[in-house]
MIPARO-408005 format. One line per field, with one value per residue (C-alpha): residue in three letters; y, z, x. Coordinates in Angstrom, 1 decimal, decimal comma. Layout:
// residues N
residu (ALA | ...) $
north (Y | ...) $
up (Z | ...) $
east (X | ...) $
// end
This chain:
// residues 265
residu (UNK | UNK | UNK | UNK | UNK | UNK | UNK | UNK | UNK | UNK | UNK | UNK | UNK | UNK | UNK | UNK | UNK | UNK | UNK | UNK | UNK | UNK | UNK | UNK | UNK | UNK | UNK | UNK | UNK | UNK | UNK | UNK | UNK | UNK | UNK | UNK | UNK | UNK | UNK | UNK | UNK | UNK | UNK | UNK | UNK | UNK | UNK | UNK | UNK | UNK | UNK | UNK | UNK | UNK | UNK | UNK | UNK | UNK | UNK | UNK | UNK | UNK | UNK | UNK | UNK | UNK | UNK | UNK | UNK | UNK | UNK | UNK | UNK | UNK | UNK | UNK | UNK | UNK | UNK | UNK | UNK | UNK | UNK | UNK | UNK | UNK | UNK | UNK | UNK | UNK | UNK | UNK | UNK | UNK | UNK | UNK | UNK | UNK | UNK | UNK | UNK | UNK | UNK | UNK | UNK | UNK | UNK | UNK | UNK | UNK | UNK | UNK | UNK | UNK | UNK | UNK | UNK | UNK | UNK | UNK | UNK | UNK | UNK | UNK | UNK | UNK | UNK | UNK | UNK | UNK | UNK | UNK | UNK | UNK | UNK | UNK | UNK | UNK | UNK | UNK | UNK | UNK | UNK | UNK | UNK | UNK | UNK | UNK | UNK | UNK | UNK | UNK | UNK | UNK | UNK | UNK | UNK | UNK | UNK | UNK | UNK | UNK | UNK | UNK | UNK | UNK | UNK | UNK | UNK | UNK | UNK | UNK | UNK | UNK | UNK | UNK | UNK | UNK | UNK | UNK | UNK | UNK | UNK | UNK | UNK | UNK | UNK | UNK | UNK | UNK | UNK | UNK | UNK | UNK | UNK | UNK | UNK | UNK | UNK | UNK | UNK | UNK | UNK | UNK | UNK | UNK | UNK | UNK | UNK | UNK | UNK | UNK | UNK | UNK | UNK | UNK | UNK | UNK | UNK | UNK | UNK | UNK | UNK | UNK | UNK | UNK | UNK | UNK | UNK | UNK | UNK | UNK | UNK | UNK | UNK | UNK | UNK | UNK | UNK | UNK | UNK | UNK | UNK | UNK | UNK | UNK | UNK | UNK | UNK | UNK | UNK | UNK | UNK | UNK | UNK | UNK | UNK | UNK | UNK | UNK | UNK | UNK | UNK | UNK | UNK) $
north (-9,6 | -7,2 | -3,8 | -1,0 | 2,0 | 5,5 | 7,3 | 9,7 | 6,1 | 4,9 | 8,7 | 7,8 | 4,8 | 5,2 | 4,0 | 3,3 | 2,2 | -0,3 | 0,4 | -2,7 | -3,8 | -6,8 | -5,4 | -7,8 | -6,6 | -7,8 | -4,1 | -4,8 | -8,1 | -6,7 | -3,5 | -5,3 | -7,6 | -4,5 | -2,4 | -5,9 | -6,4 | -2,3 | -3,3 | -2,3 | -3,4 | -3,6 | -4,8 | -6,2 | -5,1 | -7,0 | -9,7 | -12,5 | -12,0 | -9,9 | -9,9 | -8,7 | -9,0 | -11,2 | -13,6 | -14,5 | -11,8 | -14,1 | -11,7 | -13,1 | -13,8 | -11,3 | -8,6 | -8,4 | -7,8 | -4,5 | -3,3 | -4,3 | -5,8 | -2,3 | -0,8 | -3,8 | -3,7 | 0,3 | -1,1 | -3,9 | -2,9 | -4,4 | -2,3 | 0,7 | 0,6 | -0,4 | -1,6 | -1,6 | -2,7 | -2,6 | -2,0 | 1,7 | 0,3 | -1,8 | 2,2 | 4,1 | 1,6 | 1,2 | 3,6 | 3,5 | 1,8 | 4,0 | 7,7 | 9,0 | 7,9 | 8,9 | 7,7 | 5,6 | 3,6 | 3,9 | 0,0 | -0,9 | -1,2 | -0,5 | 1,9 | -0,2 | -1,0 | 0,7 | 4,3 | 6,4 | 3,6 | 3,9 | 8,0 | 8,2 | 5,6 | 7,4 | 10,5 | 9,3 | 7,9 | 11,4 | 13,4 | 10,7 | 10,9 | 13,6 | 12,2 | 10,6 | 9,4 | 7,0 | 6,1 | 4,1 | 6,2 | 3,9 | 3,7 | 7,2 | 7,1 | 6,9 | 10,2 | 11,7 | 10,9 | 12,3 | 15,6 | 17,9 | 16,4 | 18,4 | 17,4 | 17,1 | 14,7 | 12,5 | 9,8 | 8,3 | 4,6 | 4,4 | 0,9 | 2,5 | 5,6 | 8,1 | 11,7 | 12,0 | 10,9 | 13,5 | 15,8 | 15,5 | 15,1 | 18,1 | 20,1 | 18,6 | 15,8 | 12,3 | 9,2 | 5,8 | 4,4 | 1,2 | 1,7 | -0,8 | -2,3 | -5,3 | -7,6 | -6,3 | -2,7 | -0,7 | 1,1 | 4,9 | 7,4 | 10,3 | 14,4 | 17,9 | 15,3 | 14,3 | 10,4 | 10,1 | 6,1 | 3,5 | -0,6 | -3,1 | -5,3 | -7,7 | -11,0 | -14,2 | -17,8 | -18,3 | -18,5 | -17,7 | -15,6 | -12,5 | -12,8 | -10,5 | -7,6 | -8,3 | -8,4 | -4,8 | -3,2 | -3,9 | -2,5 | 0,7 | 1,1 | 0,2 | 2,0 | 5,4 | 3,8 | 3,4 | 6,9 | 8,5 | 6,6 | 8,0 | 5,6 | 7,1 | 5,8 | 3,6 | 1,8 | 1,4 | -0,4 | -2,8 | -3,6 | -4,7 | -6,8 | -8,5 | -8,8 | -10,1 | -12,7 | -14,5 | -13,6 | -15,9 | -14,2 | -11,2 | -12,2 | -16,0 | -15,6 | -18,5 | -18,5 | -17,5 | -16,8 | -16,8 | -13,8 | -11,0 | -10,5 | -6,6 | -6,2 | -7,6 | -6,3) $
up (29,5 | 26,9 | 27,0 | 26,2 | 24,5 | 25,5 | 23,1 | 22,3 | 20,7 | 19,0 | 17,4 | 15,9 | 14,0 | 9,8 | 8,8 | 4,8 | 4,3 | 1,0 | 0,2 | -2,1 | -2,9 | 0,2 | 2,2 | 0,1 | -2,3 | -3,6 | -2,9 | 0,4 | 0,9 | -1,9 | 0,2 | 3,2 | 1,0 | 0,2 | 3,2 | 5,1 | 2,1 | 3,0 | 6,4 | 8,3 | 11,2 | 9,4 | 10,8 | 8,7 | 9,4 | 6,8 | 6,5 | 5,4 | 7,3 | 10,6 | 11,1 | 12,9 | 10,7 | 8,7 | 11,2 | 12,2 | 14,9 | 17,8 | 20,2 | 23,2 | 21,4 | 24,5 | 22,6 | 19,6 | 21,6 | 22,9 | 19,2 | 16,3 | 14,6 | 13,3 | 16,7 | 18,6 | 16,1 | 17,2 | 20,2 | 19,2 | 20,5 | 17,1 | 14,9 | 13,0 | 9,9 | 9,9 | 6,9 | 7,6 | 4,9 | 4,4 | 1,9 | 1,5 | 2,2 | 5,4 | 5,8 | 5,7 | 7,7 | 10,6 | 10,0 | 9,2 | 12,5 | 13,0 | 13,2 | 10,7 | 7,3 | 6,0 | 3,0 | 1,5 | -1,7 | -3,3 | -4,9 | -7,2 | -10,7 | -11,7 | -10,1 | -7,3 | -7,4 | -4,5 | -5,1 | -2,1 | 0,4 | -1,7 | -1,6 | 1,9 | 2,9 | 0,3 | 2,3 | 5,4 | 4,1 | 2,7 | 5,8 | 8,0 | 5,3 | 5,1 | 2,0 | -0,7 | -2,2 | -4,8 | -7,5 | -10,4 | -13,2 | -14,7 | -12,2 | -12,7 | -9,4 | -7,8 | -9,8 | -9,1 | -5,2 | -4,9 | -6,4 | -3,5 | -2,9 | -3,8 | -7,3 | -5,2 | -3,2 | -5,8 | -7,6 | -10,5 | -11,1 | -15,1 | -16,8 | -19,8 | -20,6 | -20,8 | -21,0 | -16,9 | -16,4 | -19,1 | -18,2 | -14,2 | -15,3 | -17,6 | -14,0 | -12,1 | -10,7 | -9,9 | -11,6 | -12,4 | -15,1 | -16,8 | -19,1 | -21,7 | -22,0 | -21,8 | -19,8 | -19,0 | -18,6 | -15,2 | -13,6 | -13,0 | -10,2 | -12,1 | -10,9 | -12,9 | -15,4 | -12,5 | -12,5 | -8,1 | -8,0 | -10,3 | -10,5 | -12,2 | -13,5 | -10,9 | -12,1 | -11,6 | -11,4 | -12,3 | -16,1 | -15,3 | -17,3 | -16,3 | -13,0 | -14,6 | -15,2 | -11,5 | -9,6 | -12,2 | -11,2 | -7,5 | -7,7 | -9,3 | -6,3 | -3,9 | -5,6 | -4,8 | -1,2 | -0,2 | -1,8 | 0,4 | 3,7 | 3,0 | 1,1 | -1,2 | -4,7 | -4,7 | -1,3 | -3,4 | -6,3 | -3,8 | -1,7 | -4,6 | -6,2 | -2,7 | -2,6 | -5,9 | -5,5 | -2,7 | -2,1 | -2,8 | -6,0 | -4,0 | -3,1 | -1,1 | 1,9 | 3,7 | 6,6 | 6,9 | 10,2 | 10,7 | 9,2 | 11,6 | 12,1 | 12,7 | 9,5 | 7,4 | 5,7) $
east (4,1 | 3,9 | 5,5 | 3,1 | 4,7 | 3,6 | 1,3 | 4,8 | 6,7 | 2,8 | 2,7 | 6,3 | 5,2 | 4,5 | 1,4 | 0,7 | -2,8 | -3,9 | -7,9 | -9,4 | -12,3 | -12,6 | -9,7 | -7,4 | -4,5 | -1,2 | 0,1 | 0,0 | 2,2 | 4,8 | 4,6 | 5,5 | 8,2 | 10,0 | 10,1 | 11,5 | 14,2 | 15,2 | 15,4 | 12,7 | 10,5 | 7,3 | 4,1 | 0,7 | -2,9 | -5,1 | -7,9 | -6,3 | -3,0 | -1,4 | 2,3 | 5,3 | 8,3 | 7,4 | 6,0 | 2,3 | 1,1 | -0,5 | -2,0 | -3,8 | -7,4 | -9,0 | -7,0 | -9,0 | -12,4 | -10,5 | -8,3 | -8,7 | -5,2 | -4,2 | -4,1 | -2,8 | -0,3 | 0,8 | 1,7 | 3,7 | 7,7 | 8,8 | 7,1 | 8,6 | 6,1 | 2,6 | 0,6 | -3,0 | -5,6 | -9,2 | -12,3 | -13,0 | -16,8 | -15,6 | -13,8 | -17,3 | -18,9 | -16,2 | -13,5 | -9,7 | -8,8 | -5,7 | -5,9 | -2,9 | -1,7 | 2,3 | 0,6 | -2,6 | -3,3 | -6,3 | -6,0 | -8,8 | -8,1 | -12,0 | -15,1 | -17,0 | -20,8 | -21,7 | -20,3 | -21,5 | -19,9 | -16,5 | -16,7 | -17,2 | -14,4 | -11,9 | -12,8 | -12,1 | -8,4 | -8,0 | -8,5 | -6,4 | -3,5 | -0,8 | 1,4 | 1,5 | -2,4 | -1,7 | -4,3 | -5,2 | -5,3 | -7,8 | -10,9 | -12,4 | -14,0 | -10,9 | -10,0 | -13,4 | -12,7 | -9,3 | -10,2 | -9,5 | -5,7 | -2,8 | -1,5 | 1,9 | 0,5 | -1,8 | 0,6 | -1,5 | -0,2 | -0,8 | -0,5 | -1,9 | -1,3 | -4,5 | -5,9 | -6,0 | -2,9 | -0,7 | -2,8 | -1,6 | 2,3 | 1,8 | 0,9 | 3,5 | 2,0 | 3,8 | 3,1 | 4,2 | 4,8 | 6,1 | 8,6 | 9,2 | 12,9 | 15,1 | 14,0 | 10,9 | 11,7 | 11,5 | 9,2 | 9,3 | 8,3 | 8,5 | 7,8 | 7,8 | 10,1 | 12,2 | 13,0 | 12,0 | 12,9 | 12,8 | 13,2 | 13,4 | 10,1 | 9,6 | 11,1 | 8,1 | 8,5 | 4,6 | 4,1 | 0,0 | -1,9 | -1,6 | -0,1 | 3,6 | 0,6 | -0,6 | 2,9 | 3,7 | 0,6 | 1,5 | 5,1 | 4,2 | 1,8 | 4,8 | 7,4 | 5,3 | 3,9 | 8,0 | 9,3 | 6,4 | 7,4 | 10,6 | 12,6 | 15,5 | 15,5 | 18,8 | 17,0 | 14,0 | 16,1 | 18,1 | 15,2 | 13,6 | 16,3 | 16,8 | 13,1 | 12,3 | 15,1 | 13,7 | 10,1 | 7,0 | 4,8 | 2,9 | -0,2 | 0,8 | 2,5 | 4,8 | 2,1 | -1,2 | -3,2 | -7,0 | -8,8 | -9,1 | -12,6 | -12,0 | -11,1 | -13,3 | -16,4) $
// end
Protein backbone atom coordinates (compact mmCIF):
# COMPACT_ATOMS: atom_id res chain seq x y z
CA UNK A 1 0.00 0.00 0.00
CA UNK A 2 1.12 3.30 -0.67
CA UNK A 3 2.53 5.62 1.94
CA UNK A 4 0.75 9.03 2.08
CA UNK A 5 3.07 11.81 3.13
CA UNK A 6 1.67 14.56 5.43
CA UNK A 7 0.78 17.92 3.79
CA UNK A 8 4.25 19.22 5.92
CA UNK A 9 6.66 16.52 3.43
CA UNK A 10 4.00 17.54 0.05
CA UNK A 11 4.81 21.48 1.02
CA UNK A 12 8.66 20.40 0.80
CA UNK A 13 8.48 19.27 -2.76
CA UNK A 14 9.88 21.82 -5.80
CA UNK A 15 7.59 22.19 -8.47
CA UNK A 16 8.92 23.79 -11.98
CA UNK A 17 6.02 24.10 -14.30
CA UNK A 18 6.61 24.06 -18.59
CA UNK A 19 3.46 26.08 -20.29
CA UNK A 20 3.19 25.10 -24.31
CA UNK A 21 0.96 25.41 -26.63
CA UNK A 22 -0.79 21.48 -26.22
CA UNK A 23 0.84 20.83 -22.88
CA UNK A 24 3.84 19.28 -24.79
CA UNK A 25 7.51 20.61 -24.77
CA UNK A 26 11.03 19.34 -25.18
CA UNK A 27 11.93 21.67 -22.12
CA UNK A 28 10.26 19.55 -20.08
CA UNK A 29 11.92 15.92 -20.77
CA UNK A 30 15.49 17.73 -21.04
CA UNK A 31 14.45 19.37 -17.75
CA UNK A 32 13.74 16.20 -16.27
CA UNK A 33 17.15 14.57 -18.15
CA UNK A 34 19.19 17.03 -16.26
CA UNK A 35 17.85 17.31 -12.86
CA UNK A 36 18.09 13.06 -12.92
CA UNK A 37 21.92 13.36 -14.33
CA UNK A 38 22.40 16.03 -11.00
CA UNK A 39 20.96 13.46 -8.98
CA UNK A 40 17.70 14.11 -8.10
CA UNK A 41 14.39 12.32 -7.39
CA UNK A 42 12.40 13.97 -10.05
CA UNK A 43 8.94 13.24 -10.96
CA UNK A 44 6.91 14.02 -14.57
CA UNK A 45 3.37 15.64 -14.79
CA UNK A 46 2.68 15.92 -18.62
CA UNK A 47 0.33 14.69 -21.46
CA UNK A 48 2.25 12.47 -23.21
CA UNK A 49 4.21 11.05 -20.27
CA UNK A 50 4.07 10.64 -16.09
CA UNK A 51 7.10 9.37 -14.39
CA UNK A 52 8.94 8.64 -11.22
CA UNK A 53 12.59 8.63 -11.77
CA UNK A 54 12.70 8.05 -14.93
CA UNK A 55 10.26 5.26 -14.90
CA UNK A 56 6.53 5.04 -16.10
CA UNK A 57 4.28 6.30 -13.06
CA UNK A 58 1.40 3.34 -12.89
CA UNK A 59 -0.99 4.63 -10.38
CA UNK A 60 -4.02 2.40 -9.62
CA UNK A 61 -6.35 3.82 -12.72
CA UNK A 62 -9.18 4.74 -9.66
CA UNK A 63 -6.51 7.35 -8.72
CA UNK A 64 -6.82 9.53 -11.61
CA UNK A 65 -10.78 9.96 -11.09
CA UNK A 66 -9.61 11.60 -7.55
CA UNK A 67 -5.97 13.78 -8.73
CA UNK A 68 -4.95 14.52 -11.54
CA UNK A 69 -1.10 13.17 -12.32
CA UNK A 70 0.49 16.39 -10.90
CA UNK A 71 -1.04 15.85 -7.52
CA UNK A 72 -0.81 12.16 -7.33
CA UNK A 73 2.55 12.71 -8.10
CA UNK A 74 3.04 15.20 -4.70
CA UNK A 75 2.40 12.24 -2.93
CA UNK A 76 4.56 9.94 -4.48
CA UNK A 77 7.54 8.94 -1.47
CA UNK A 78 10.07 9.09 -4.36
CA UNK A 79 9.67 12.39 -5.40
CA UNK A 80 11.87 15.40 -4.46
CA UNK A 81 11.18 17.55 -7.78
CA UNK A 82 8.10 17.71 -9.66
CA UNK A 83 7.74 18.75 -13.29
CA UNK A 84 4.18 19.41 -14.18
CA UNK A 85 3.26 20.55 -17.81
CA UNK A 86 0.25 21.94 -19.40
CA UNK A 87 -1.22 24.52 -22.10
CA UNK A 88 -1.65 27.93 -20.58
CA UNK A 89 -5.35 27.53 -22.29
CA UNK A 90 -5.84 23.87 -20.77
CA UNK A 91 -4.39 26.43 -17.45
CA UNK A 92 -7.31 29.09 -17.78
CA UNK A 93 -9.79 26.44 -18.34
CA UNK A 94 -8.82 23.95 -15.44
CA UNK A 95 -6.04 25.48 -13.50
CA UNK A 96 -2.35 24.66 -12.69
CA UNK A 97 -3.13 21.42 -10.85
CA UNK A 98 -0.65 22.11 -8.14
CA UNK A 99 -0.83 25.14 -5.88
CA UNK A 100 3.03 26.58 -5.88
CA UNK A 101 5.63 27.02 -8.52
CA UNK A 102 9.75 27.37 -7.33
CA UNK A 103 9.73 28.36 -10.91
CA UNK A 104 7.58 28.23 -14.39
CA UNK A 105 8.43 28.39 -18.06
CA UNK A 106 6.60 30.27 -20.21
CA UNK A 107 7.50 27.79 -23.54
CA UNK A 108 6.09 28.95 -26.75
CA UNK A 109 8.40 30.24 -29.18
CA UNK A 110 5.42 32.42 -31.03
CA UNK A 111 1.99 34.44 -29.70
CA UNK A 112 -1.00 31.84 -29.58
CA UNK A 113 -4.31 32.34 -31.57
CA UNK A 114 -6.42 32.58 -28.83
CA UNK A 115 -4.92 35.43 -26.65
CA UNK A 116 -7.39 36.01 -23.74
CA UNK A 117 -7.17 32.03 -22.90
CA UNK A 118 -3.19 32.38 -23.00
CA UNK A 119 -3.33 35.68 -20.64
CA UNK A 120 -5.44 34.29 -18.14
CA UNK A 121 -3.47 30.86 -17.92
CA UNK A 122 0.01 32.89 -17.76
CA UNK A 123 -1.76 34.72 -14.91
CA UNK A 124 -2.57 32.00 -13.09
CA UNK A 125 1.26 30.46 -13.44
CA UNK A 126 2.33 33.99 -12.26
CA UNK A 127 0.43 34.15 -9.07
CA UNK A 128 1.19 30.31 -8.20
CA UNK A 129 5.09 30.95 -8.91
CA UNK A 130 7.56 32.54 -6.56
CA UNK A 131 10.92 32.30 -8.71
CA UNK A 132 12.33 32.28 -11.55
CA UNK A 133 9.55 33.15 -14.80
CA UNK A 134 11.41 32.23 -17.86
CA UNK A 135 10.33 33.57 -21.35
CA UNK A 136 10.95 33.64 -24.89
CA UNK A 137 12.22 36.75 -25.76
CA UNK A 138 10.66 36.31 -29.08
CA UNK A 139 6.70 35.82 -28.57
CA UNK A 140 5.70 39.34 -27.56
CA UNK A 141 2.76 38.03 -25.79
CA UNK A 142 4.73 36.26 -23.53
CA UNK A 143 6.45 39.74 -22.83
CA UNK A 144 3.23 41.53 -22.79
CA UNK A 145 1.91 38.75 -20.11
CA UNK A 146 4.81 38.80 -17.74
CA UNK A 147 4.82 42.53 -17.33
CA UNK A 148 4.06 42.80 -13.65
CA UNK A 149 7.06 40.16 -12.61
CA UNK A 150 10.11 41.48 -11.05
CA UNK A 151 12.86 42.04 -13.63
CA UNK A 152 14.87 39.79 -10.96
CA UNK A 153 12.70 37.21 -11.42
CA UNK A 154 11.79 37.34 -15.42
CA UNK A 155 14.73 35.31 -17.36
CA UNK A 156 14.23 36.13 -21.15
CA UNK A 157 15.63 33.03 -23.25
CA UNK A 158 17.05 34.97 -26.45
CA UNK A 159 18.01 32.87 -29.52
CA UNK A 160 18.25 36.03 -31.40
CA UNK A 161 19.21 38.86 -29.96
CA UNK A 162 16.52 41.88 -29.92
CA UNK A 163 15.43 45.35 -28.57
CA UNK A 164 13.41 43.53 -25.46
CA UNK A 165 15.93 41.55 -24.54
CA UNK A 166 19.18 44.40 -24.18
CA UNK A 167 16.87 46.48 -23.00
CA UNK A 168 16.00 43.85 -19.83
CA UNK A 169 19.94 42.98 -19.34
CA UNK A 170 20.75 46.72 -19.54
CA UNK A 171 18.24 46.85 -16.11
CA UNK A 172 19.63 43.95 -14.57
CA UNK A 173 17.59 41.33 -15.71
CA UNK A 174 18.70 37.62 -16.47
CA UNK A 175 18.87 36.11 -19.64
CA UNK A 176 20.19 33.43 -21.77
CA UNK A 177 21.91 33.38 -24.30
CA UNK A 178 23.82 31.29 -26.90
CA UNK A 179 27.20 32.13 -27.32
CA UNK A 180 28.87 31.17 -30.39
CA UNK A 181 32.22 29.07 -30.10
CA UNK A 182 34.03 25.86 -30.73
CA UNK A 183 32.13 23.24 -31.07
CA UNK A 184 29.01 24.87 -30.90
CA UNK A 185 29.61 27.33 -28.29
CA UNK A 186 27.84 27.35 -24.72
CA UNK A 187 25.05 28.72 -23.36
CA UNK A 188 24.92 31.52 -20.84
CA UNK A 189 22.73 32.45 -17.73
CA UNK A 190 23.88 35.75 -17.34
CA UNK A 191 22.75 38.69 -14.46
CA UNK A 192 23.75 42.55 -13.90
CA UNK A 193 26.90 41.07 -16.34
CA UNK A 194 27.37 38.17 -13.97
CA UNK A 195 28.00 34.77 -15.86
CA UNK A 196 25.03 32.64 -13.20
CA UNK A 197 25.75 29.04 -15.06
CA UNK A 198 26.75 28.06 -18.30
CA UNK A 199 27.06 24.66 -20.62
CA UNK A 200 28.02 23.35 -23.21
CA UNK A 201 25.67 23.14 -26.66
CA UNK A 202 23.97 20.03 -26.34
CA UNK A 203 25.81 17.48 -28.49
CA UNK A 204 22.93 15.44 -31.04
CA UNK A 205 23.17 12.32 -32.81
CA UNK A 206 20.04 13.36 -35.27
CA UNK A 207 21.45 15.30 -38.30
CA UNK A 208 17.50 16.63 -38.85
CA UNK A 209 16.80 19.86 -39.85
CA UNK A 210 16.60 21.94 -37.26
CA UNK A 211 16.36 19.64 -34.44
CA UNK A 212 20.38 21.20 -32.89
CA UNK A 213 18.10 24.72 -32.85
CA UNK A 214 15.32 22.69 -30.96
CA UNK A 215 17.48 20.68 -28.36
CA UNK A 216 19.49 24.71 -27.90
CA UNK A 217 16.26 26.44 -27.42
CA UNK A 218 15.31 23.70 -24.72
CA UNK A 219 18.61 24.02 -22.77
CA UNK A 220 18.61 27.61 -22.42
CA UNK A 221 15.11 27.22 -20.92
CA UNK A 222 16.57 24.40 -18.51
CA UNK A 223 19.73 26.04 -17.78
CA UNK A 224 17.49 29.00 -16.08
CA UNK A 225 14.54 26.28 -14.91
CA UNK A 226 17.67 24.35 -12.82
CA UNK A 227 19.61 27.59 -11.47
CA UNK A 228 16.10 28.65 -10.03
CA UNK A 229 15.41 25.15 -8.42
CA UNK A 230 18.54 25.78 -6.83
CA UNK A 231 21.21 24.22 -8.83
CA UNK A 232 24.81 25.76 -8.60
CA UNK A 233 26.45 26.47 -11.87
CA UNK A 234 29.30 23.69 -11.82
CA UNK A 235 26.10 21.01 -11.06
CA UNK A 236 24.45 22.57 -13.94
CA UNK A 237 27.61 21.98 -16.30
CA UNK A 238 28.14 18.17 -15.07
CA UNK A 239 24.62 17.31 -15.17
CA UNK A 240 24.57 18.20 -18.46
CA UNK A 241 27.68 16.52 -19.79
CA UNK A 242 26.49 13.27 -18.07
CA UNK A 243 23.16 13.99 -19.54
CA UNK A 244 23.95 14.76 -22.98
CA UNK A 245 26.17 11.75 -23.10
CA UNK A 246 23.62 9.24 -22.58
CA UNK A 247 20.18 10.72 -23.08
CA UNK A 248 17.74 10.00 -26.09
CA UNK A 249 17.31 13.62 -28.24
CA UNK A 250 14.79 15.57 -25.78
CA UNK A 251 11.55 15.19 -26.92
CA UNK A 252 11.54 10.85 -27.23
CA UNK A 253 11.55 9.21 -24.23
CA UNK A 254 12.72 5.28 -23.65
CA UNK A 255 8.92 4.61 -22.54
CA UNK A 256 5.89 6.18 -23.06
CA UNK A 257 2.62 5.66 -21.02
CA UNK A 258 -1.03 6.54 -22.08
CA UNK A 259 -1.84 10.18 -22.17
CA UNK A 260 -3.15 11.43 -18.96
CA UNK A 261 -6.53 12.58 -19.63
CA UNK A 262 -6.23 15.28 -16.79
CA UNK A 263 -3.92 16.96 -18.51
CA UNK A 264 -4.89 17.42 -21.69
CA UNK A 265 -6.73 20.24 -23.40
Amino acid sequence: MQVIPNLDWVSRIAVAHVAARGGTSPIAADLEALLRAAGRRVGLAAPERSAVLGEIAAPPAAAFWRLDAARFLLREPRVGVLITAASPASIARRGLGVDRCAVAAIADAVPPTDLDSFRRGVDVILRATSGFVVIDADNAAAVAATRPVDRARLVMCAPRRNEVVRQHAALGGPIVVHVAGDGGGHIELRSAGTDLASTPVPWIRSGASGALERQIRARMFTVALAFGLGLSSPQIAAAAERCDRSAVPIGYARNRSPRVPALLD
